[in-house]
C-alpha positions as CSV (number, residue, x, y, z in Angstrom):
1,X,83.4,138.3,115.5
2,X,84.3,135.4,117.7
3,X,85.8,133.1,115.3
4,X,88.1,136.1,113.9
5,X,89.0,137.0,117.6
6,X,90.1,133.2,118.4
7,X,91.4,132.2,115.2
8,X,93.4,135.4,115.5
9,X,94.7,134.7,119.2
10,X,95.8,130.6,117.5
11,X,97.9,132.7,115.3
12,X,100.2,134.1,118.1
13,X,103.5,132.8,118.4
14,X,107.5,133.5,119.9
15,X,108.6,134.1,116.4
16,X,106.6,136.4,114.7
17,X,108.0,140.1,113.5
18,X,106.1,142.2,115.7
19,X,107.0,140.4,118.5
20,X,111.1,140.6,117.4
21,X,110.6,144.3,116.7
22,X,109.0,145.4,120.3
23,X,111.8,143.4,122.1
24,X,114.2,145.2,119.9
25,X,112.8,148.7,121.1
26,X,111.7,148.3,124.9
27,X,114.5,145.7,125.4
28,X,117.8,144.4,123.4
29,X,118.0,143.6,119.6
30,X,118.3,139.9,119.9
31,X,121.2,137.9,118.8
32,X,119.2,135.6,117.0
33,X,115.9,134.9,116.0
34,X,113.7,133.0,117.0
35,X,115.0,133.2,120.0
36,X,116.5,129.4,121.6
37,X,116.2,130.6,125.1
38,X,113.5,132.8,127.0
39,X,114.7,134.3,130.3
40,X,112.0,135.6,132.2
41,X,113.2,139.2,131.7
42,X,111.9,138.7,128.0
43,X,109.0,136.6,128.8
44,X,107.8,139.6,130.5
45,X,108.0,141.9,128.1
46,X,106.2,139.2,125.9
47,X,103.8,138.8,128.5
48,X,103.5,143.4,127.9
49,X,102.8,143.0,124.2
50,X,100.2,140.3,124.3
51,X,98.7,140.6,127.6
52,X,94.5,141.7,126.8
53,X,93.7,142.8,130.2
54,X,96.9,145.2,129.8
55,X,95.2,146.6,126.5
56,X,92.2,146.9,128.5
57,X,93.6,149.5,130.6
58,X,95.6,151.3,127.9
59,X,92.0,152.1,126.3
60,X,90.9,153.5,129.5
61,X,93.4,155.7,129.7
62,X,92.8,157.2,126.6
63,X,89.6,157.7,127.5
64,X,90.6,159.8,130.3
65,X,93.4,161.7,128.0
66,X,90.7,162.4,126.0
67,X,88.9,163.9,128.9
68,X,91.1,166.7,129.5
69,X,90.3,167.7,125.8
70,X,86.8,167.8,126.6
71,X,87.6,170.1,129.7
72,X,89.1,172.3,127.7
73,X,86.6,173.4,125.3
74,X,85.1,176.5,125.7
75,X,81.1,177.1,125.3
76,X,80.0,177.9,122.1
77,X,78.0,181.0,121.4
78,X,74.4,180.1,120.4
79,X,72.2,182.0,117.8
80,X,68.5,182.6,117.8
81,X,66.5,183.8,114.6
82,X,63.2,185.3,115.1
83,X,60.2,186.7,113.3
84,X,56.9,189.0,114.5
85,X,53.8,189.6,113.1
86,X,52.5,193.3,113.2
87,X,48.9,192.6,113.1
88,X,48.7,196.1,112.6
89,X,50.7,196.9,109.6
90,X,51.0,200.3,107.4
91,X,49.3,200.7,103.5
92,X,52.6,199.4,101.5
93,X,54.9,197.9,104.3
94,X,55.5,194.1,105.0
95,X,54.2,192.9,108.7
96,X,57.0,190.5,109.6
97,X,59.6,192.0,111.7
98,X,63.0,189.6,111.0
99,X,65.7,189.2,114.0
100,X,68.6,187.0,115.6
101,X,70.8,187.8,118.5
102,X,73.6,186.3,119.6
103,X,74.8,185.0,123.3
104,X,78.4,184.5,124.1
105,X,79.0,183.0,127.3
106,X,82.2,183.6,129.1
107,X,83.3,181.9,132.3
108,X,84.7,183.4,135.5
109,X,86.9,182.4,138.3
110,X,88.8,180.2,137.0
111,X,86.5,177.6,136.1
112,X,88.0,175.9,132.7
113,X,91.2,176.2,134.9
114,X,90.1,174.3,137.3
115,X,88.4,171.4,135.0
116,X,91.4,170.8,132.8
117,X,93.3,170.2,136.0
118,X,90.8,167.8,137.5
119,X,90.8,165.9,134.4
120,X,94.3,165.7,133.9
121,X,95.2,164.6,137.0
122,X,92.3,161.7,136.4
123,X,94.5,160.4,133.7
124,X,97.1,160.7,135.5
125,X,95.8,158.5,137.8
126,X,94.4,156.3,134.5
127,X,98.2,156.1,133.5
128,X,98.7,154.7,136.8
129,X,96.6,151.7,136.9
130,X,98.1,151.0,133.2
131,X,101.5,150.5,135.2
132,X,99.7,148.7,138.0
133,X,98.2,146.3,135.0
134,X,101.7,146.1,134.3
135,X,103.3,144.8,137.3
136,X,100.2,142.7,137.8
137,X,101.4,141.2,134.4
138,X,104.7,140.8,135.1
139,X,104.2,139.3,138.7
140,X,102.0,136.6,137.4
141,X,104.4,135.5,134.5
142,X,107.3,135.6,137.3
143,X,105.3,132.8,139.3
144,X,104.3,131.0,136.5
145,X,107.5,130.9,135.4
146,X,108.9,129.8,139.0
147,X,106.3,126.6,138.9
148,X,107.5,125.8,135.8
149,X,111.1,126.0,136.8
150,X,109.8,124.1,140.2
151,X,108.1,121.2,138.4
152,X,110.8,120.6,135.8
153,X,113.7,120.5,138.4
154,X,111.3,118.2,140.3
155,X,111.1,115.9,137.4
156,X,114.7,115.5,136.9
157,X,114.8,114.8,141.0
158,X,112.2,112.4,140.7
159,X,113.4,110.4,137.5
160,X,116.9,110.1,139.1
161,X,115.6,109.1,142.3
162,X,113.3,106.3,140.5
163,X,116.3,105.1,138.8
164,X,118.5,104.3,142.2
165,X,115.3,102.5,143.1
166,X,115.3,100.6,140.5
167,X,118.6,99.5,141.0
168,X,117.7,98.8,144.8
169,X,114.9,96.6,143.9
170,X,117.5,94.3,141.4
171,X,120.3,94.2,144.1
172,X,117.7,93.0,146.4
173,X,115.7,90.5,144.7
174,X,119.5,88.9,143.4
175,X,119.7,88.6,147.6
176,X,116.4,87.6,147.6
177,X,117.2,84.9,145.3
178,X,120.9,83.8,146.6
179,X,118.7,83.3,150.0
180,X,120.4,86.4,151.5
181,X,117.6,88.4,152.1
182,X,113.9,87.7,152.8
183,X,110.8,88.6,150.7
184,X,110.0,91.0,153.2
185,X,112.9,93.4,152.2
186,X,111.9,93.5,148.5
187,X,108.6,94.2,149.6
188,X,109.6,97.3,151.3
189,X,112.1,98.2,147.9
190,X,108.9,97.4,145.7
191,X,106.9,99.5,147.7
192,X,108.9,102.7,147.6
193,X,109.5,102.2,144.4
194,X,106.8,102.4,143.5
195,X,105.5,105.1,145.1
196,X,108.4,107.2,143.6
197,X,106.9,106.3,140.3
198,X,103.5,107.6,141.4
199,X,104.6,111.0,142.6
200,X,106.8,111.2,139.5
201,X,103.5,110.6,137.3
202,X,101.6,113.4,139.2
203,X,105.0,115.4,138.7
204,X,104.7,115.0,135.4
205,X,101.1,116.0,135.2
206,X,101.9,118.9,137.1
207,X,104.9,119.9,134.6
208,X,102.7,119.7,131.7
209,X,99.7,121.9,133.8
210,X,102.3,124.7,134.4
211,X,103.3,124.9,131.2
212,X,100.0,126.0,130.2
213,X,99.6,128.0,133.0
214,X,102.5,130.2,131.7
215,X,101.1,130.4,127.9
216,X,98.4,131.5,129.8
217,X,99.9,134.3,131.4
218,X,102.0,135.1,128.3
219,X,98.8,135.6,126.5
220,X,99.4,132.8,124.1
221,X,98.4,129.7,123.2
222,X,99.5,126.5,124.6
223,X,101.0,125.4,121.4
224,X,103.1,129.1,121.1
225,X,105.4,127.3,123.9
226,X,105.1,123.7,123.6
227,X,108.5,123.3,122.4
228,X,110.1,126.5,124.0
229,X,113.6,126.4,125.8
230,X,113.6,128.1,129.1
231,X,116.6,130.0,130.8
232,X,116.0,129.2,134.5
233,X,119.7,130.2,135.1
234,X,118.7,133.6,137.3
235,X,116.0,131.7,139.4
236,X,119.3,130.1,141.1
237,X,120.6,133.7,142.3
238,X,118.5,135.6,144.9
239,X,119.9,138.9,146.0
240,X,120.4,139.4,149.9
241,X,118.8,142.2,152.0
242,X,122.2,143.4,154.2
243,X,122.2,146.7,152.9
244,X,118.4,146.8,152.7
245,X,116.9,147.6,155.9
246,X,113.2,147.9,156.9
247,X,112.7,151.2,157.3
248,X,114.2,152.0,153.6
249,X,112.2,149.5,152.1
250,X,109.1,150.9,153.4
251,X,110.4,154.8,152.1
252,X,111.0,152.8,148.7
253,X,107.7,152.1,148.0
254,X,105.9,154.7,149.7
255,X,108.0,156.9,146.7
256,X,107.5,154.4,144.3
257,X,104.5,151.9,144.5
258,X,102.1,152.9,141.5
259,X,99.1,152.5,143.4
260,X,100.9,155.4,146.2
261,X,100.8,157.7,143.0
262,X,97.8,157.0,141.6
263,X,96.6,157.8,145.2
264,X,98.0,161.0,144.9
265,X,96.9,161.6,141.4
266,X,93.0,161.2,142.6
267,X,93.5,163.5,145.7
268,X,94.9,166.3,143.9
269,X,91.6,165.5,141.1
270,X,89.4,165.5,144.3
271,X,91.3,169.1,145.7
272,X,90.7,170.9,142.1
273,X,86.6,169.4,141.7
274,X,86.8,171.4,145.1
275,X,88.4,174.2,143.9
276,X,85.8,174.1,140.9
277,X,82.7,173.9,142.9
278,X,83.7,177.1,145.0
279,X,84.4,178.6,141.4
280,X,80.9,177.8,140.7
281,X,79.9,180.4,143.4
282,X,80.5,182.8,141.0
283,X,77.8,182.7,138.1
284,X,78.8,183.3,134.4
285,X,78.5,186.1,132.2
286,X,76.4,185.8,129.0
287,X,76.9,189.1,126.5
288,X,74.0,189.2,124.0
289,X,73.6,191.4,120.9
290,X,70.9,191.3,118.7
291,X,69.5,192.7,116.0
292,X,66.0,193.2,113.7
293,X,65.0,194.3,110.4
294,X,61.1,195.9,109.5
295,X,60.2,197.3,106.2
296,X,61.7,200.8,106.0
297,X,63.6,200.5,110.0
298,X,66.4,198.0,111.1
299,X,67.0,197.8,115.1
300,X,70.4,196.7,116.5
301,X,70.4,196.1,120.1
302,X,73.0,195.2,123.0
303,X,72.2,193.0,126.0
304,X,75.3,193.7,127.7
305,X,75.0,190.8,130.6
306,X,73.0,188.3,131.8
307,X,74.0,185.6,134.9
308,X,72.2,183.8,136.9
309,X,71.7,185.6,140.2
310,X,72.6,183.7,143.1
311,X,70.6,184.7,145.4
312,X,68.7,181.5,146.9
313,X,72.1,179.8,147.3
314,X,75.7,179.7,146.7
315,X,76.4,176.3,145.5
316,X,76.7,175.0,149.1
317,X,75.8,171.7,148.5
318,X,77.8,170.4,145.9
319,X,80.9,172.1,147.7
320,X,80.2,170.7,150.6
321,X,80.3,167.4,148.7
322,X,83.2,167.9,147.1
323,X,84.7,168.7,150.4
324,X,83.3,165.4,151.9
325,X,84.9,163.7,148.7
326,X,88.7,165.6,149.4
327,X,88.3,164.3,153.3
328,X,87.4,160.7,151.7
329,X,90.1,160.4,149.1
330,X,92.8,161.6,152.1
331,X,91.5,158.8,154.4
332,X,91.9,156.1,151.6
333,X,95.4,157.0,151.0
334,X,96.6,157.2,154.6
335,X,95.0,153.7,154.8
336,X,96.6,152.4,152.2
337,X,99.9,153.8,153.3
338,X,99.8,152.0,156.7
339,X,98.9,148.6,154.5
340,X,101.8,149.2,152.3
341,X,103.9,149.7,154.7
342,X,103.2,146.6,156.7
343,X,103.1,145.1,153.7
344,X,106.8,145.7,153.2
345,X,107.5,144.7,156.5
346,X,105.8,141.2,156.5
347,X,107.7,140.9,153.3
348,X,111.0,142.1,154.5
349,X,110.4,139.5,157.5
350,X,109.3,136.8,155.3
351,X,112.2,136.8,152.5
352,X,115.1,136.6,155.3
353,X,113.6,133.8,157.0
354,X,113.4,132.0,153.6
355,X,117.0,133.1,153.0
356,X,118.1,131.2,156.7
357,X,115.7,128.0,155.3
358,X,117.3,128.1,151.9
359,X,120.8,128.4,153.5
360,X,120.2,125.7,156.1
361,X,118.6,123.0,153.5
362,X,122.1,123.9,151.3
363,X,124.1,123.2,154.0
364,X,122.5,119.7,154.5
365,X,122.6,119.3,151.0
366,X,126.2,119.5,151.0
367,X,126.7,117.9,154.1
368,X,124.9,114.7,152.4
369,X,127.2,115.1,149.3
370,X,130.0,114.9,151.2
371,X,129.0,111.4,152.8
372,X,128.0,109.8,149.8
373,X,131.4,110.8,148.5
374,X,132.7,108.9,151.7
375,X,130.5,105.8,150.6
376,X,130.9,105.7,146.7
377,X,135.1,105.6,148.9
378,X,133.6,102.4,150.9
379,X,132.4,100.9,148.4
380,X,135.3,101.1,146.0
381,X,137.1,99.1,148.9
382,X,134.4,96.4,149.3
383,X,133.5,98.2,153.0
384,X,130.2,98.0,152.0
385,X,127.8,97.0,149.7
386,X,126.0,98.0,146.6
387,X,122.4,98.6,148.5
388,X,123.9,100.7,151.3
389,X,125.5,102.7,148.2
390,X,122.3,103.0,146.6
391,X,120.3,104.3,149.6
392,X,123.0,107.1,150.5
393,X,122.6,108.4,146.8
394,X,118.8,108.2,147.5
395,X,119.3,110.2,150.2
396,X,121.1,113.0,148.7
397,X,118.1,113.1,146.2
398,X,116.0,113.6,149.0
399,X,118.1,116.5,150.5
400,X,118.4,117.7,146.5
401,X,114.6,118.1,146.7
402,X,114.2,119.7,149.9
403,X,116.7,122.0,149.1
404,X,114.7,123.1,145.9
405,X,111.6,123.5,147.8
406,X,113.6,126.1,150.3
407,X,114.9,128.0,146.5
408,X,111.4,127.9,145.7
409,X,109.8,129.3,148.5
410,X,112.5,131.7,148.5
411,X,111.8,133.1,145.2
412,X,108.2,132.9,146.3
413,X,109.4,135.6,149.3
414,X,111.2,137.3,146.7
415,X,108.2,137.8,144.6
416,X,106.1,139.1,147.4
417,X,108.8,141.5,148.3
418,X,108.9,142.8,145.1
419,X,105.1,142.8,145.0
420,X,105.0,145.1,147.8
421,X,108.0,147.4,146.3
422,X,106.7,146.9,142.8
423,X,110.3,147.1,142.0
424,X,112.5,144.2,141.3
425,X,115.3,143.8,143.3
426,X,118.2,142.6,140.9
427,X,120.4,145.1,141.4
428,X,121.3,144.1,145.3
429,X,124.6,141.8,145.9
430,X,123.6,138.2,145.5
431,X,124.1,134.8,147.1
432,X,126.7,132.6,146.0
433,X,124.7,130.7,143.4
434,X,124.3,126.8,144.3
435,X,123.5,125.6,140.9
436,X,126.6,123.4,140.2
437,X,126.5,121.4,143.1
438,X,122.9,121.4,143.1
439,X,122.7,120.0,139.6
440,X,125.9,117.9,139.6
441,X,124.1,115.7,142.7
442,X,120.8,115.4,141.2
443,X,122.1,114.2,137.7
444,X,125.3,112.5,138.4
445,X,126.3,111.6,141.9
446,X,123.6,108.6,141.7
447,X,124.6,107.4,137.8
């Protein structure tokens, strides 16, 4: 029902003992629960255990397991009772004649062989697409998580930056008032001000729309995270590609990528249907003994073999299909292997110019710290004044938020890279992680 189905899903939550008892098994016993902080490692896995779409395909693929049972049953043997009437019968004898006979059907060349191997390899493709569902999962709670991290970080930018406006707009309107200034200047102050606040609101907005977003793609309701602590702490490490050339990237996924093996999987279904329909040239063998009972005589008889003679044709056609099906499935696979591979290579080429972008917006970054660090010097000596202060501070805030667009475009690259490996890439040497300075400036450089 509906209602059962929904109220059911409003039931799912972080906390619950299922939920602690998969982690446990696919991941690490957790130190405590409910957990405080979700990395996106477990969020994943979370993502795994509720994720309908992901159940979806795990019923398909039973389906398909259950397929190779079916192609390896062997034909029954079928029964046939019979009676005749003797219109003609003898003084003191019963004119029925009562029979049955029996066909057994046995198969030649191979043939059950050949179907159970079709059908595994089907679910072997089936199991496939479960781990394609998978990654599909995972990658969309990986850049669900990223906006989230984006828009939070954003918020904390924003609110800081709002504040040192703020302040600019009182320093000024005291000029204003002391007849040091004219209106003009507050105007502008105003003006940015509040235009900080506006992109702030819509920040805000954005914050609350990706958090739902991520329930979303968690498989839970809104509510499950409302309150939910998140460990952003690895989206500030992104691993370099030094040691990871093109050309090994490319062998990487062309051994790895799911949808590369499921390829394979259907080809070597398509090669044994092929195999199966030139078994089919050869017609089976059906052994029939029977046997029939008159008043005062009993008949037994054996039909040693009966086939279909295959004289009018050979099964041509359908092998000639299922040859035209082989010749099909190879052309979609080399064609998918020339996509993956400049997949991987557009990749490859996209994540190391993020890399230079992210490197050169840190750079700047730090270059703007260091100045406001020579003005907050300035101004301690009464070189210059408090507005001047404020606006270098509101600079570094600006340099703070370019520099966490470049880490999220980055992570963006990273994701497609990974996309196109289906692998993640945590185990390759790492950046030198910003986060310190990157949080010290946007918190505490302007206070």
């Amino acid at each position: 029902m509906p209602s059962v189905t929904a109220a059911s899903f409003e039931t799912r939550s972080l906390d619950s003992s299922q939920l602690k008892t998969f982690l446990t098994h696919y991941h690490r016993p957790p130190k405590q629960w409910p957990k405080q902080h979700w990395g996106l490692s477990d969020l994943v896995l979370v993502a795994l255990y509720e994720s309908p779409e992901l159940a979806v395909q795990r019923a398909q693929w039973q389906i398909a397991r259950a397929q190779v049972i079916t192609a390896g049953q062997r034909p029954n043997p079928r029964i046939s009772l019979f009676s005749e009437h003797h219109s003609m019968g003898f003084n003191g004898f019963l004119p029925w004649t009562f029979g049955f006979s029996l066909a057994v059907p046995i198969e030649t060349a191979g043939k059950r062989g050949d179907r159970i191997q079709q059908a595994r390899d089907l679910a072997s493709a089936a199991r496939f697409e479960v781990g394609e569902s998978a990654w599909q999962v995972r990658a969309r709670v990986r850049q669900q998580f990223l906006d989230l991290f984006m828009a939070i970080e954003r918020v904390k930018i924003l609110k800081a930056e709002v504040a040192v406006r703020h302040q600019i707009v009182v320093r000024v309107s005291q000029r204003v008032m002391a007849g040091e200034s004219a209106t003009l200047a507050l105007n502008r102050v105003q003006f940015n001000l509040q235009r900080t606040q506006l992109v702030l609101a819509s920040a805000e907005v954005h914050t609350a729309t990706a958090r739902v977003a991520l329930a979303q793609a968690l498989g839970l309701p809104m509510r499950a995270i409302a309150d939910t602590h998140f460990d952003f702490a690895r989206l500030e490490t992104l691993p370099t590609l030094q040691n990871l050339h093109t050309m090994a990237t490319e062998k990487t996924a062309l051994l790895h990528r799911l949808d590369i093996r499921r390829g394979l999987a259907h080809y070597a279904a398509a090669e044994a249907a092929l195999k199966l329909q030139i078994a089919n040239q050869y017609p089976n063998i059906h052994l029939g003994p029977g046997y029939e009972w008159e008043e005062g005589d009993s008949r037994w008889g054996l039909g040693l073999m009966s086939m279909v003679l295959p004289l009018l044709n050979q099964n041509q056609g359908p092998i000639a299909v299922a040859k035209a099906r082989v010749r099909e499935v190879a052309t979609h696979f080399f064609a998918l292997q020339v996509r993956v591979i400049g997949q991987v290579s557009r990749a490859v080429v996209n994540y190391r110019g993020a890399l230079q972008t992210l490197q050169s917006a840190q750079v700047l970054f730090v270059n703007q710290s260091h100045y406001d660090r020579m003005l907050d010097q300035q101004f301690a000596v009464g070189a210059i004044g408090s507005i001047s202060m404020l606006e270098g501070c509101s600079a570094s805030l600006v340099a703070a938020q370019r520099r966490l667009v470049a880490l999220y475009h980055a992570q963006q690259a990273l994701g497609v890279l990974e996309n196109a490996l289906q692998r993640p890439l945590t185990g390759l040497s790492s950046m030198t992680s910003m986060r310190q300075k990157f949080l010290s400036a946007s918190t505490q450089v302007c206070s």
